[in-house]
mmCIF entry with sequence, helices, sheets and N, C-alpha, C, O atoms, coordinates in Angstrom:
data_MODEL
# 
_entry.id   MODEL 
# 
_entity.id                         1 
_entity.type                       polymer 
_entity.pdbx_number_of_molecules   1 
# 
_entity_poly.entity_id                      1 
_entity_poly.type                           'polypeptide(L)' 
_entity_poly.nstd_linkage                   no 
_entity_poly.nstd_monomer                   no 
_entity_poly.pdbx_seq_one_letter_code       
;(UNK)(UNK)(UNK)(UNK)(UNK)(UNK)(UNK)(UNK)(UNK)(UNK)(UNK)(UNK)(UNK)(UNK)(UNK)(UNK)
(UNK)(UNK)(UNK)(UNK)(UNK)(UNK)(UNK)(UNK)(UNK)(UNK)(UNK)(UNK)(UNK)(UNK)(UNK)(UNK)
(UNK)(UNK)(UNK)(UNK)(UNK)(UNK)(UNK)(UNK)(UNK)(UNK)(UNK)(UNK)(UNK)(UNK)(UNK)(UNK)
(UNK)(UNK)(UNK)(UNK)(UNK)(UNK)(UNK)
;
_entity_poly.pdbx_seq_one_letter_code_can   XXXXXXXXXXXXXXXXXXXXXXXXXXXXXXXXXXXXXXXXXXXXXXXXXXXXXXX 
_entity_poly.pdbx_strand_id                 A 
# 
loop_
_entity_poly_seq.entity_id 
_entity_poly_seq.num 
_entity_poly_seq.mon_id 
_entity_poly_seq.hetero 
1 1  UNK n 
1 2  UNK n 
1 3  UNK n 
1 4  UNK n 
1 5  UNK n 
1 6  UNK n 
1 7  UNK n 
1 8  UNK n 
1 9  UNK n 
1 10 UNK n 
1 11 UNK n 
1 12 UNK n 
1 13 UNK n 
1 14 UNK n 
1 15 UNK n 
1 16 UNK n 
1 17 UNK n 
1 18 UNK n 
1 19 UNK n 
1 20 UNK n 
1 21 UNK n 
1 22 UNK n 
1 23 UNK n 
1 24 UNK n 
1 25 UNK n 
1 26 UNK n 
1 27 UNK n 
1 28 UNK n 
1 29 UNK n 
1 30 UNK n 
1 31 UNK n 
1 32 UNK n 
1 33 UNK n 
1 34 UNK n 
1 35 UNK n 
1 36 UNK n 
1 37 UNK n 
1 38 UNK n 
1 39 UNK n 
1 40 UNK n 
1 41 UNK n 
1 42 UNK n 
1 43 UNK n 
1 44 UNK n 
1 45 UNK n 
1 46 UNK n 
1 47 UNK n 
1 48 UNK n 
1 49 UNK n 
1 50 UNK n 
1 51 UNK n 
1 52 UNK n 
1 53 UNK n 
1 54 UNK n 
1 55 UNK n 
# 
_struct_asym.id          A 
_struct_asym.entity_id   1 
# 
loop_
_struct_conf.conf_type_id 
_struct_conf.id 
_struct_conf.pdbx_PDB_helix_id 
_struct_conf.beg_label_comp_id 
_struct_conf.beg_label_asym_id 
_struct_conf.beg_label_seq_id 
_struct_conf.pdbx_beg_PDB_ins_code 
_struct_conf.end_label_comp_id 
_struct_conf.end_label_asym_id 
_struct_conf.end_label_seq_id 
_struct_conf.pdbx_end_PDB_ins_code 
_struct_conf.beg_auth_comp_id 
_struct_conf.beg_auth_asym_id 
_struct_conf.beg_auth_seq_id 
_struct_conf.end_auth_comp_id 
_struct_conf.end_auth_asym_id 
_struct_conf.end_auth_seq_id 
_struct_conf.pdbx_PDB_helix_class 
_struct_conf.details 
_struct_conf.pdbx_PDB_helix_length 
HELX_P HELX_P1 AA1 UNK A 2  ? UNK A 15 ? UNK A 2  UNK A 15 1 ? 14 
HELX_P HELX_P2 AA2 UNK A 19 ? UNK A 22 ? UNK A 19 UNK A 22 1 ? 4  
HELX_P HELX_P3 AA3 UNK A 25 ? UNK A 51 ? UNK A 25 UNK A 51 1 ? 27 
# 
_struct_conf_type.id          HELX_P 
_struct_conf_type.criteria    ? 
_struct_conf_type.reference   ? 
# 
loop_
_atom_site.group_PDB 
_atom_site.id 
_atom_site.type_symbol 
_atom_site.label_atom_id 
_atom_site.label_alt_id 
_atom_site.label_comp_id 
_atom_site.label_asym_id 
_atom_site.label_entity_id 
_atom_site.label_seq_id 
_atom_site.pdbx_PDB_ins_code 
_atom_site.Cartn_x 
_atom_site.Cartn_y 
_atom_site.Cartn_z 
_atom_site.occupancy 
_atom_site.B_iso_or_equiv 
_atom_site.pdbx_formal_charge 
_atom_site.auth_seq_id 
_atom_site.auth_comp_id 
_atom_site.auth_asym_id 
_atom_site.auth_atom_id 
_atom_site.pdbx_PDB_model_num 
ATOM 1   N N  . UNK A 1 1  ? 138.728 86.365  132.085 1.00 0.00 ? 1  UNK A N  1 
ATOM 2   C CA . UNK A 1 1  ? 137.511 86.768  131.404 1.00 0.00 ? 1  UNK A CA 1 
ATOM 3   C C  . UNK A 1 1  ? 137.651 86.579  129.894 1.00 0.00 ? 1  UNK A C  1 
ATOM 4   O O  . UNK A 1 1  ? 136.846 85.899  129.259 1.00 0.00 ? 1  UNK A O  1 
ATOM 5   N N  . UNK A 1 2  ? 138.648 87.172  129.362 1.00 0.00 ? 2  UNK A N  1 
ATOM 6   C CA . UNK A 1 2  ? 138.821 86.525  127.586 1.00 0.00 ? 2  UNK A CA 1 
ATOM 7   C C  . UNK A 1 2  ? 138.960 85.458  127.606 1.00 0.00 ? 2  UNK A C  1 
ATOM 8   O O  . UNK A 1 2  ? 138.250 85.014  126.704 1.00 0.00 ? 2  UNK A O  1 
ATOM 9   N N  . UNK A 1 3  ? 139.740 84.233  128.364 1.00 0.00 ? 3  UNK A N  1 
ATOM 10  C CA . UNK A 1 3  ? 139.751 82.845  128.073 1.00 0.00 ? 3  UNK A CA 1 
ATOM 11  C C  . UNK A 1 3  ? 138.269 82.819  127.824 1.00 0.00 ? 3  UNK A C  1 
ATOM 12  O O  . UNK A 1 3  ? 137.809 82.675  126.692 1.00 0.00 ? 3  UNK A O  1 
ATOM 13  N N  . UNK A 1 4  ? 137.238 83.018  129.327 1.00 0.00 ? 4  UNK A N  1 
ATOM 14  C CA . UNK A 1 4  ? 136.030 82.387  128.946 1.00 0.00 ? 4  UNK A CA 1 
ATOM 15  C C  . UNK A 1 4  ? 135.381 83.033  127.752 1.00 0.00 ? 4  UNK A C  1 
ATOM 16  O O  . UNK A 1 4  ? 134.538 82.363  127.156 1.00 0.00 ? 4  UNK A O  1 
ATOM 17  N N  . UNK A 1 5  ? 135.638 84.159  127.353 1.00 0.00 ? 5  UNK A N  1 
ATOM 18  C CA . UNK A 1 5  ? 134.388 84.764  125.922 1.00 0.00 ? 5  UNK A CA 1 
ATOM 19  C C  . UNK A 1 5  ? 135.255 84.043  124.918 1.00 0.00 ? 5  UNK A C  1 
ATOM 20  O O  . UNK A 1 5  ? 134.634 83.766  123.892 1.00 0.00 ? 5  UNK A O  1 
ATOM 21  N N  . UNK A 1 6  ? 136.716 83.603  124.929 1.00 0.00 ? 6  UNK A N  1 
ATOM 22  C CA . UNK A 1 6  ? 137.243 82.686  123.474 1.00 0.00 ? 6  UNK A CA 1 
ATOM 23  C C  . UNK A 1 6  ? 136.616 81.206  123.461 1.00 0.00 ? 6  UNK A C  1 
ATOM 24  O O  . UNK A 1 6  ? 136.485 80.489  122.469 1.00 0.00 ? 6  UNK A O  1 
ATOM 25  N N  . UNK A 1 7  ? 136.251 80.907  124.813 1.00 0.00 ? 7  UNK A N  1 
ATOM 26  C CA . UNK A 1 7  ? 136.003 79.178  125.065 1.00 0.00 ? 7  UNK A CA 1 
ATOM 27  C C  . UNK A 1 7  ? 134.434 79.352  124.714 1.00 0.00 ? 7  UNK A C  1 
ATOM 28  O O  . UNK A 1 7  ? 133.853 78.372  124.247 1.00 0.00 ? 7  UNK A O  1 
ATOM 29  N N  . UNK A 1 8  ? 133.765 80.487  124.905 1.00 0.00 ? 8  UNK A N  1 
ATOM 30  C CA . UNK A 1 8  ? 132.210 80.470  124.344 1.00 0.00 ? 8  UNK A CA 1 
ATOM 31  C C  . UNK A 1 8  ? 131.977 80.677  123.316 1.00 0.00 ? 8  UNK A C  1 
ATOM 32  O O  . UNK A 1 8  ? 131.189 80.005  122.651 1.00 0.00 ? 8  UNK A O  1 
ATOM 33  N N  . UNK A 1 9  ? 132.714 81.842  122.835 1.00 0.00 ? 9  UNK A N  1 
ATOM 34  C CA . UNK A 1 9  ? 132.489 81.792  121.235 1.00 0.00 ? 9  UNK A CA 1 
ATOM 35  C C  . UNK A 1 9  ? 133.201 80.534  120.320 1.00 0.00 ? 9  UNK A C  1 
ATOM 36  O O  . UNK A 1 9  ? 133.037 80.454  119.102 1.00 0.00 ? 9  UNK A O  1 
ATOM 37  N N  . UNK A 1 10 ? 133.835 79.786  120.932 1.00 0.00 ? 10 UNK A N  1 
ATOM 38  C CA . UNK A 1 10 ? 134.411 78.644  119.684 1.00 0.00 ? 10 UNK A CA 1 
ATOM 39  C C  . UNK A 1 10 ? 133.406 77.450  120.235 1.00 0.00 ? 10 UNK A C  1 
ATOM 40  O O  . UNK A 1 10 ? 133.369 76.360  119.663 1.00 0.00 ? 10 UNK A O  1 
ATOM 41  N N  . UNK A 1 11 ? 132.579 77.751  121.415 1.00 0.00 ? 11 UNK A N  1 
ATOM 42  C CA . UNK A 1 11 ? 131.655 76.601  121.922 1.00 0.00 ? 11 UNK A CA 1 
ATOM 43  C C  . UNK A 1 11 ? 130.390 77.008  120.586 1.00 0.00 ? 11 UNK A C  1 
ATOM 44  O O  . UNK A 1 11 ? 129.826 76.117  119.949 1.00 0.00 ? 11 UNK A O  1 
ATOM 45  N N  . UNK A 1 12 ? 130.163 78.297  120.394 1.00 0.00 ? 12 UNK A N  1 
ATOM 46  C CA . UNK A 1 12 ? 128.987 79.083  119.312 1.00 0.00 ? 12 UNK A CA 1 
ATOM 47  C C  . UNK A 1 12 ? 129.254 78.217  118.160 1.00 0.00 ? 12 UNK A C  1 
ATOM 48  O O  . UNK A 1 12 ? 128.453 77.671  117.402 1.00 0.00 ? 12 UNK A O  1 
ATOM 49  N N  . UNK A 1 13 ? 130.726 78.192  118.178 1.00 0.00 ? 13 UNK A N  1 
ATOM 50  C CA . UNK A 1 13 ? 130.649 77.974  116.154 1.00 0.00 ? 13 UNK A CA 1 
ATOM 51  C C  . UNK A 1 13 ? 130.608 76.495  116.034 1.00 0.00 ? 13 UNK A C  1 
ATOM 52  O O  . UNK A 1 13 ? 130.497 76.008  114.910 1.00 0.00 ? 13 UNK A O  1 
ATOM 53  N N  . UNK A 1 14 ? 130.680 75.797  116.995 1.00 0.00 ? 14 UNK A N  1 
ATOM 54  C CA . UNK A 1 14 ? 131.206 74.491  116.641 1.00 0.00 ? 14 UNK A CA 1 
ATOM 55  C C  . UNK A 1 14 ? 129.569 73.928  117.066 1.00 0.00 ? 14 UNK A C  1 
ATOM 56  O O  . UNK A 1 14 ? 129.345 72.912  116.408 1.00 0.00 ? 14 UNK A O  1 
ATOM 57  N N  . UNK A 1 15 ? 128.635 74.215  117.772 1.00 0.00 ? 15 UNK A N  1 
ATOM 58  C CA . UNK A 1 15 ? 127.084 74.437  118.060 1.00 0.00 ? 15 UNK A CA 1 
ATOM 59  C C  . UNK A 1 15 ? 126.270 74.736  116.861 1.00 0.00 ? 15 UNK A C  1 
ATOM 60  O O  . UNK A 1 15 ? 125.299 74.059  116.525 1.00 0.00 ? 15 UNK A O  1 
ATOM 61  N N  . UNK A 1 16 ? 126.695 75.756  116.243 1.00 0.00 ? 16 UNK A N  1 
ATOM 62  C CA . UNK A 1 16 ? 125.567 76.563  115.287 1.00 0.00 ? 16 UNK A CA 1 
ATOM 63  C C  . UNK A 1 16 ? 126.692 76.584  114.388 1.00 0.00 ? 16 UNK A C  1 
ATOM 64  O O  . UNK A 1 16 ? 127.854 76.830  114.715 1.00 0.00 ? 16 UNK A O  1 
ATOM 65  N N  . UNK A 1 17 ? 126.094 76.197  112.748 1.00 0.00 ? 17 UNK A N  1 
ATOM 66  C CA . UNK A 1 17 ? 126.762 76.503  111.633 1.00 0.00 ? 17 UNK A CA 1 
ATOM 67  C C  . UNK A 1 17 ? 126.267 78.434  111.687 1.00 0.00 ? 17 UNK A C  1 
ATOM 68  O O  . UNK A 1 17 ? 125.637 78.965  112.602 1.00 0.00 ? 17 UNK A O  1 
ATOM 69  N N  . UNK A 1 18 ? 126.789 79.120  110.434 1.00 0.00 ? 18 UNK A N  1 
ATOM 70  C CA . UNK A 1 18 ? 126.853 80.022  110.252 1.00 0.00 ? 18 UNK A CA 1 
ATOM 71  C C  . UNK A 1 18 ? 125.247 80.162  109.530 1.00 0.00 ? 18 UNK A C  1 
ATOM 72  O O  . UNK A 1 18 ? 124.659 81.243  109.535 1.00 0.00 ? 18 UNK A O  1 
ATOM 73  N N  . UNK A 1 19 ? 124.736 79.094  109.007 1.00 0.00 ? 19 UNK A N  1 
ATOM 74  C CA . UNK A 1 19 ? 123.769 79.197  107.970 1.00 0.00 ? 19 UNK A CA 1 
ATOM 75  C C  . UNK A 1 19 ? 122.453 79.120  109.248 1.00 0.00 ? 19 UNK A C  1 
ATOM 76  O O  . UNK A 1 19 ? 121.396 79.699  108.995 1.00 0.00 ? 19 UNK A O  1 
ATOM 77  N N  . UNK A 1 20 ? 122.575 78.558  110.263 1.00 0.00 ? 20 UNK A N  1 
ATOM 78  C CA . UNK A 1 20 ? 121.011 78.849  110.717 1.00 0.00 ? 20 UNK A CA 1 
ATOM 79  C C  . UNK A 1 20 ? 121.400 79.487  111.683 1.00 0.00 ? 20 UNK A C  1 
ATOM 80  O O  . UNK A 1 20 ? 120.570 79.459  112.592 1.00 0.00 ? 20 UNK A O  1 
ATOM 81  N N  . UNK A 1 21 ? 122.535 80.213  111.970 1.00 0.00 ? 21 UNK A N  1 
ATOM 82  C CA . UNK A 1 21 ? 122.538 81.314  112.907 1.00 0.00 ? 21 UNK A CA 1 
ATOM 83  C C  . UNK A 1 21 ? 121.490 82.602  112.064 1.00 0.00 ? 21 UNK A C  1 
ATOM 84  O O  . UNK A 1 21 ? 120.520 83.193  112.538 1.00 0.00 ? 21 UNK A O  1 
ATOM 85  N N  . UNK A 1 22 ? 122.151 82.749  110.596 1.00 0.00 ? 22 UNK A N  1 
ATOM 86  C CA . UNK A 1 22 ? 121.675 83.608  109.964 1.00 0.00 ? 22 UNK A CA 1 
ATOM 87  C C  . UNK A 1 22 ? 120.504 83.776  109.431 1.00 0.00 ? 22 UNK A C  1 
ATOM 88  O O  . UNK A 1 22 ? 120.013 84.747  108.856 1.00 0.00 ? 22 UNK A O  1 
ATOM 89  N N  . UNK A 1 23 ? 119.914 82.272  109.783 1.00 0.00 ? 23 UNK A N  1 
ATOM 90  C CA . UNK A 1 23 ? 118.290 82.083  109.467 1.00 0.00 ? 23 UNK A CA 1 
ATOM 91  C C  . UNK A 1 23 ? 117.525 82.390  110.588 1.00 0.00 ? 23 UNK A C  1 
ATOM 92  O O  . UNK A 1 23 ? 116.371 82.814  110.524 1.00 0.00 ? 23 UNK A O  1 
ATOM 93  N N  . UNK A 1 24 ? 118.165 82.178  111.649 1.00 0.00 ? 24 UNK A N  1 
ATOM 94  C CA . UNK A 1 24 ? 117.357 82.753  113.246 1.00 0.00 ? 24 UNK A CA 1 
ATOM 95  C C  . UNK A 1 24 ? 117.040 84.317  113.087 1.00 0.00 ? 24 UNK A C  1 
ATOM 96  O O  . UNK A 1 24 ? 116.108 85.020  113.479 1.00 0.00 ? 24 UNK A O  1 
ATOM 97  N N  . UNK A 1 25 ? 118.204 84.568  112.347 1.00 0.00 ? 25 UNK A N  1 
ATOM 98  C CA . UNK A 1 25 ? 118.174 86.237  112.283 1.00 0.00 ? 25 UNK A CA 1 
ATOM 99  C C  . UNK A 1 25 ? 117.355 86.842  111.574 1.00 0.00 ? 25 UNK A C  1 
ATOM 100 O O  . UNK A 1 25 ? 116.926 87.946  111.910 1.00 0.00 ? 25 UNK A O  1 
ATOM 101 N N  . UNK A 1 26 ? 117.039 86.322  110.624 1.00 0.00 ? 26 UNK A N  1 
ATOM 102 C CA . UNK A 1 26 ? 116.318 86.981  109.400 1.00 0.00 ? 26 UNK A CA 1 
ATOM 103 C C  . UNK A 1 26 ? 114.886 86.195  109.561 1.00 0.00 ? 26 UNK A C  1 
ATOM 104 O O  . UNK A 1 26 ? 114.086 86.452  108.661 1.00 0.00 ? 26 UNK A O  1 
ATOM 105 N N  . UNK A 1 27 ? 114.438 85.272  110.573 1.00 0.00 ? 27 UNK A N  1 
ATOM 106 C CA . UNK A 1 27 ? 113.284 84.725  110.375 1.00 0.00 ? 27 UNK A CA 1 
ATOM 107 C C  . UNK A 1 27 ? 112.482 85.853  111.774 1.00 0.00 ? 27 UNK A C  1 
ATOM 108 O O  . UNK A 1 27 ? 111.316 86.213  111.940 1.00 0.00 ? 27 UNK A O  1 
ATOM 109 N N  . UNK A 1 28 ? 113.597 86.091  112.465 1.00 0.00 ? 28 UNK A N  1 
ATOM 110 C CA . UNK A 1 28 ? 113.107 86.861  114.107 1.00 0.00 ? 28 UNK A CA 1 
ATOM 111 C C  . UNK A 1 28 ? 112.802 88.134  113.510 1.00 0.00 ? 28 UNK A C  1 
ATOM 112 O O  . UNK A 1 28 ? 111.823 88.817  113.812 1.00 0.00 ? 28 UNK A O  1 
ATOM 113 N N  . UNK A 1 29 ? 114.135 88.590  112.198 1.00 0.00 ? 29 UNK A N  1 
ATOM 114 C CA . UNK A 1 29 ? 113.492 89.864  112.004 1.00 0.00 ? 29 UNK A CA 1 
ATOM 115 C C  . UNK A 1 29 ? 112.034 90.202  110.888 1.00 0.00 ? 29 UNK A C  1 
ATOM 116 O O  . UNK A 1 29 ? 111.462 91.274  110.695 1.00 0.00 ? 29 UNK A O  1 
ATOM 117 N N  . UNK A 1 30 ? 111.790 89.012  110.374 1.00 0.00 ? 30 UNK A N  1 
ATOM 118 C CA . UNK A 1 30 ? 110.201 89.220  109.498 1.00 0.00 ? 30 UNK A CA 1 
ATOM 119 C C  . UNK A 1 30 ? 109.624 89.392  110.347 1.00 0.00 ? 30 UNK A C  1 
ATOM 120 O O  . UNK A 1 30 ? 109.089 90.500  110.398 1.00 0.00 ? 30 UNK A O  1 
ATOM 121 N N  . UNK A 1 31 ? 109.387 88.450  111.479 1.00 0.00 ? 31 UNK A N  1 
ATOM 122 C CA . UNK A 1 31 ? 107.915 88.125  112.369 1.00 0.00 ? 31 UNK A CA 1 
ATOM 123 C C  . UNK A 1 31 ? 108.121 90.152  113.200 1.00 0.00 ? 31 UNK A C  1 
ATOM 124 O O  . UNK A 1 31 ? 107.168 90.910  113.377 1.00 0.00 ? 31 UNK A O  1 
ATOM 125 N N  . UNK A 1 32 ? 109.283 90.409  113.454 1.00 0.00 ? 32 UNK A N  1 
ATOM 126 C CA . UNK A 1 32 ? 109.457 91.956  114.348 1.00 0.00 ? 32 UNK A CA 1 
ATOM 127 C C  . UNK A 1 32 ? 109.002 92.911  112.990 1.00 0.00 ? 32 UNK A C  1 
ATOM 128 O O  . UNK A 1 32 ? 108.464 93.977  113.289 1.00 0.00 ? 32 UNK A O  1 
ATOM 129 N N  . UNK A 1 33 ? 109.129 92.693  111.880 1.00 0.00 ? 33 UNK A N  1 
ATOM 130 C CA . UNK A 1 33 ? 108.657 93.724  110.801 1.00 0.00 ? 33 UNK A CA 1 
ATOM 131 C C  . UNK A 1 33 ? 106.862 93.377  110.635 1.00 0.00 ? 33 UNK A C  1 
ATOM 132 O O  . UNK A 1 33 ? 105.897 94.121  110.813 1.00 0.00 ? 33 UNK A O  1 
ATOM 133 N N  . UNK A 1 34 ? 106.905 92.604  110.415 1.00 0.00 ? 34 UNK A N  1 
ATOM 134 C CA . UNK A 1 34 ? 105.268 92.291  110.460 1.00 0.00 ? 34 UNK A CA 1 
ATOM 135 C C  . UNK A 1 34 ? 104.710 92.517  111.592 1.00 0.00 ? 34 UNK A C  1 
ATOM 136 O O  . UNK A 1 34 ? 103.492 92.664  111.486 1.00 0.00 ? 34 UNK A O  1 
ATOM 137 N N  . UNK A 1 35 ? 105.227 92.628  112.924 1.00 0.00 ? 35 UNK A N  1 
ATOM 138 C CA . UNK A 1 35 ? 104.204 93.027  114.501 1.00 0.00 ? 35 UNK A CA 1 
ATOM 139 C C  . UNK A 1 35 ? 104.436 94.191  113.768 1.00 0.00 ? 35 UNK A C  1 
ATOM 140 O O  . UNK A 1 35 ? 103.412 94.383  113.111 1.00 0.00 ? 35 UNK A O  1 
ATOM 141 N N  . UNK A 1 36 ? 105.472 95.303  113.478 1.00 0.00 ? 36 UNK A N  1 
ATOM 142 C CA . UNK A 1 36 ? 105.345 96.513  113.570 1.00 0.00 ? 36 UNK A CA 1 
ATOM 143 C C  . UNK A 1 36 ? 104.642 97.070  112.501 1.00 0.00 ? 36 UNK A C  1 
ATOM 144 O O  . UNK A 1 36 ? 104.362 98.264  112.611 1.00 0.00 ? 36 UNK A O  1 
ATOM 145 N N  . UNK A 1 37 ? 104.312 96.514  111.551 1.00 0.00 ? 37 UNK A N  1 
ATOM 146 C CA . UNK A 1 37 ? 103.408 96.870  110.177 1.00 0.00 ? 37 UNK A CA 1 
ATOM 147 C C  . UNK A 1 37 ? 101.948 96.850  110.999 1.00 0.00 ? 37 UNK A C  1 
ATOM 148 O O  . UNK A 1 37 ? 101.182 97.814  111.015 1.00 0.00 ? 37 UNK A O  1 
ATOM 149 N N  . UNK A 1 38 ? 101.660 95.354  111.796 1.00 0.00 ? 38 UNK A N  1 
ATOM 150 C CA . UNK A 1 38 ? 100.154 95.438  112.063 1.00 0.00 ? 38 UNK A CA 1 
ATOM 151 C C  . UNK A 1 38 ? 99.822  96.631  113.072 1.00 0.00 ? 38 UNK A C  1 
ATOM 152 O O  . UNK A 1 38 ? 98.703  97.131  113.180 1.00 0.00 ? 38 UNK A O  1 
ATOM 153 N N  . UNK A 1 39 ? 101.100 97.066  113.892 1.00 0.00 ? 39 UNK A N  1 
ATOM 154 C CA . UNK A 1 39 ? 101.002 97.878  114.858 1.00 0.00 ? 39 UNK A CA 1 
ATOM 155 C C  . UNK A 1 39 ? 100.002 98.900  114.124 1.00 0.00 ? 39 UNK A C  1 
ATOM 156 O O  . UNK A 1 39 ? 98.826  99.203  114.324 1.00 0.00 ? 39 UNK A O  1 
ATOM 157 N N  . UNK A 1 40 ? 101.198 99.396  112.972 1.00 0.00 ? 40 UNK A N  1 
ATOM 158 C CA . UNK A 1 40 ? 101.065 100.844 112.454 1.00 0.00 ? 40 UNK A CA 1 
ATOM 159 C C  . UNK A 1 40 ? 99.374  100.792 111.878 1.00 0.00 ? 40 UNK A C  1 
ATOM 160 O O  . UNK A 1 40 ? 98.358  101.313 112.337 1.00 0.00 ? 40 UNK A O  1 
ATOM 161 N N  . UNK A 1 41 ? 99.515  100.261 111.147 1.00 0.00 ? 41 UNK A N  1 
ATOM 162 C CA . UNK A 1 41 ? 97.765  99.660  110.361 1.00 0.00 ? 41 UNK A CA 1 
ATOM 163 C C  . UNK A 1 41 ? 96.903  99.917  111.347 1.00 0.00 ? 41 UNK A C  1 
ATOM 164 O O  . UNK A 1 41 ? 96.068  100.762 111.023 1.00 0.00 ? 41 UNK A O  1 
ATOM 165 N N  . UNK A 1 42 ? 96.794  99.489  112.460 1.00 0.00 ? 42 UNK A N  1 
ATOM 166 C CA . UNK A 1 42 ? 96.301  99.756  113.702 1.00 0.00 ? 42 UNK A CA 1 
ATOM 167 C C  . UNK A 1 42 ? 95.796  100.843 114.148 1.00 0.00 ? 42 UNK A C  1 
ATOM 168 O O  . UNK A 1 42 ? 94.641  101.269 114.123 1.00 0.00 ? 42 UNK A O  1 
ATOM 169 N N  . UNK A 1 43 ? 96.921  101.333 114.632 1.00 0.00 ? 43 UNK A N  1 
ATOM 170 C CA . UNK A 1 43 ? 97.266  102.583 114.958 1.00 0.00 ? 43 UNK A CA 1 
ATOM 171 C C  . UNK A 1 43 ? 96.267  103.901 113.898 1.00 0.00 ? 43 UNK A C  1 
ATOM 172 O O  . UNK A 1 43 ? 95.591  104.840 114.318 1.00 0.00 ? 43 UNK A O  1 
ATOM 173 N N  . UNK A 1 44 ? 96.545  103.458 112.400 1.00 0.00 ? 44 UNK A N  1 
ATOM 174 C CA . UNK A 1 44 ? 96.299  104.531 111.425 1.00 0.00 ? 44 UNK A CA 1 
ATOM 175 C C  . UNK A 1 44 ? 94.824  104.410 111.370 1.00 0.00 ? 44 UNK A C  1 
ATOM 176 O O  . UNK A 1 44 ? 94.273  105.469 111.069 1.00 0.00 ? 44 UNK A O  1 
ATOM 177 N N  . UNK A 1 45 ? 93.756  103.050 111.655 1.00 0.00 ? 45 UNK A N  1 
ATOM 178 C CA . UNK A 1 45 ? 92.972  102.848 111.516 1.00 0.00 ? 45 UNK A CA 1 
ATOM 179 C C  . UNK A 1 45 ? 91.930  103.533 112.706 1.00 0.00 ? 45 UNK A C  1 
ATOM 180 O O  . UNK A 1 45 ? 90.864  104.116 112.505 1.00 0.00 ? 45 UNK A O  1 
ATOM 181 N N  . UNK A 1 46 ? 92.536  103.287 113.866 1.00 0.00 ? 46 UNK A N  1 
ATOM 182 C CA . UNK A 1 46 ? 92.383  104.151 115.195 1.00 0.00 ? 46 UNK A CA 1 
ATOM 183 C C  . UNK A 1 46 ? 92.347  105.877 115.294 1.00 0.00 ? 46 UNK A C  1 
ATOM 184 O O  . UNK A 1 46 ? 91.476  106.493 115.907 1.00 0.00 ? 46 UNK A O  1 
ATOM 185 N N  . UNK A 1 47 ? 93.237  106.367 114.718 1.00 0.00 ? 47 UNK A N  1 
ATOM 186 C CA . UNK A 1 47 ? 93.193  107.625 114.426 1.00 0.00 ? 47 UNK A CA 1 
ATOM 187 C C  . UNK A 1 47 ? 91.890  108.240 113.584 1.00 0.00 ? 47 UNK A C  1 
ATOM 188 O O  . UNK A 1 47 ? 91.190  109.250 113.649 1.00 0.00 ? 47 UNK A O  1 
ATOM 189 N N  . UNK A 1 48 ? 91.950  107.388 112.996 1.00 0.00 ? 48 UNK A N  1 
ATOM 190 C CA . UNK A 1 48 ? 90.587  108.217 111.600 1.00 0.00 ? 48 UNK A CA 1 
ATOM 191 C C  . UNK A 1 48 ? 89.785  108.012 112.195 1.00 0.00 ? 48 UNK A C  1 
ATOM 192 O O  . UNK A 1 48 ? 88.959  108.923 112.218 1.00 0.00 ? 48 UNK A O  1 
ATOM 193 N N  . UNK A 1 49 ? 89.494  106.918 112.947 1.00 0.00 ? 49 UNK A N  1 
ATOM 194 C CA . UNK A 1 49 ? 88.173  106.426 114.122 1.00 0.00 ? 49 UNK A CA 1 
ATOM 195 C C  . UNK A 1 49 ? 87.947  107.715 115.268 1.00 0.00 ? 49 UNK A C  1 
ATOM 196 O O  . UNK A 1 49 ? 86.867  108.091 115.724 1.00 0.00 ? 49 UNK A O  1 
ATOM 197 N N  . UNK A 1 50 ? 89.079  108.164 115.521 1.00 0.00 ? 50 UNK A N  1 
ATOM 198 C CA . UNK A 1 50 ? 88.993  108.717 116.462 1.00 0.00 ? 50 UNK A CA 1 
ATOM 199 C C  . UNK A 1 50 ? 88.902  110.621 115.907 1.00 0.00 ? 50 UNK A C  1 
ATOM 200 O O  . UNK A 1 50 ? 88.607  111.550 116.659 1.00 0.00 ? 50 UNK A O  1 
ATOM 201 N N  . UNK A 1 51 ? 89.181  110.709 114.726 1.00 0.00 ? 51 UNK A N  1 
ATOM 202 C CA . UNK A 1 51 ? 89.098  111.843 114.087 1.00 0.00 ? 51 UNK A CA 1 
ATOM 203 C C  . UNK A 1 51 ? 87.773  112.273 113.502 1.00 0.00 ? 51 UNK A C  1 
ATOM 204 O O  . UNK A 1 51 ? 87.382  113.436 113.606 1.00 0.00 ? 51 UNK A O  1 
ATOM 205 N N  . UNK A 1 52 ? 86.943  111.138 112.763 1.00 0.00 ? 52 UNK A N  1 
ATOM 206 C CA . UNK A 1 52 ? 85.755  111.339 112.337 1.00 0.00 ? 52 UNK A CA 1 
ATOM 207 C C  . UNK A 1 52 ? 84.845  110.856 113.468 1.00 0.00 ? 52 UNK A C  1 
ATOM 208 O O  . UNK A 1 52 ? 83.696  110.519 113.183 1.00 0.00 ? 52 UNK A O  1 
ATOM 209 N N  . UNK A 1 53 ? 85.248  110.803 114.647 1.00 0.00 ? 53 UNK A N  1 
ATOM 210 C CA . UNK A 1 53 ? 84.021  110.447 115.654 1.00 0.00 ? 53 UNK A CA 1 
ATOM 211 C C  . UNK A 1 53 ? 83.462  109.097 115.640 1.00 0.00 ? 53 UNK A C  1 
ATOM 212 O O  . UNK A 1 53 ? 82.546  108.951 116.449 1.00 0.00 ? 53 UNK A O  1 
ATOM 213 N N  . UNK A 1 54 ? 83.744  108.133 114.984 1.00 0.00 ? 54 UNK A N  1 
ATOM 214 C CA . UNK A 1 54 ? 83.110  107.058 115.416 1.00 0.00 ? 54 UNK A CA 1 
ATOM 215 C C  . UNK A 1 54 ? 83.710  105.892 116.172 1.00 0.00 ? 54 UNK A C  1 
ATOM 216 O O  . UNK A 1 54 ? 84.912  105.704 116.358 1.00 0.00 ? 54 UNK A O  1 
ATOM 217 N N  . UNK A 1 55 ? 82.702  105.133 116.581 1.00 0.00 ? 55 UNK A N  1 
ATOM 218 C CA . UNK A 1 55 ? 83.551  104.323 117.237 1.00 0.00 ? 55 UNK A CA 1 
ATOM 219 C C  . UNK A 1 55 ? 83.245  103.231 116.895 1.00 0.00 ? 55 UNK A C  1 
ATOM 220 O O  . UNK A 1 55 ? 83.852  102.254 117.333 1.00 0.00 ? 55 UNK A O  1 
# 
């Protein structure tokens, strides 16, 4: 079982530089910060709708 996780992870690095591993990361985590911003906006906009009665 460690042979194979050493033979996959040196299959990772020699596949993916370090630089767009770290761009996958940080581009997956804007688009997950921005769903959860529109969530909230949403959400806050829904409440007052639903507090002052209208619809």
């Amino acid at each position: 079982m460690k042979t194979y996780q050493i033979l996959l992870l040196s299959l990772f690095l020699f596949i993916f530089s370090s630089c767009e591993v770290i761009a996958g990361i940080f581009e997956a985590g804007v688009w997950v910060g921005v769903l959860i911003v529109v969530a909230i906006i949403a959400l806050v906009i829904w409440l007052i709708r639903k507090a002052t009665g209208r619809r």
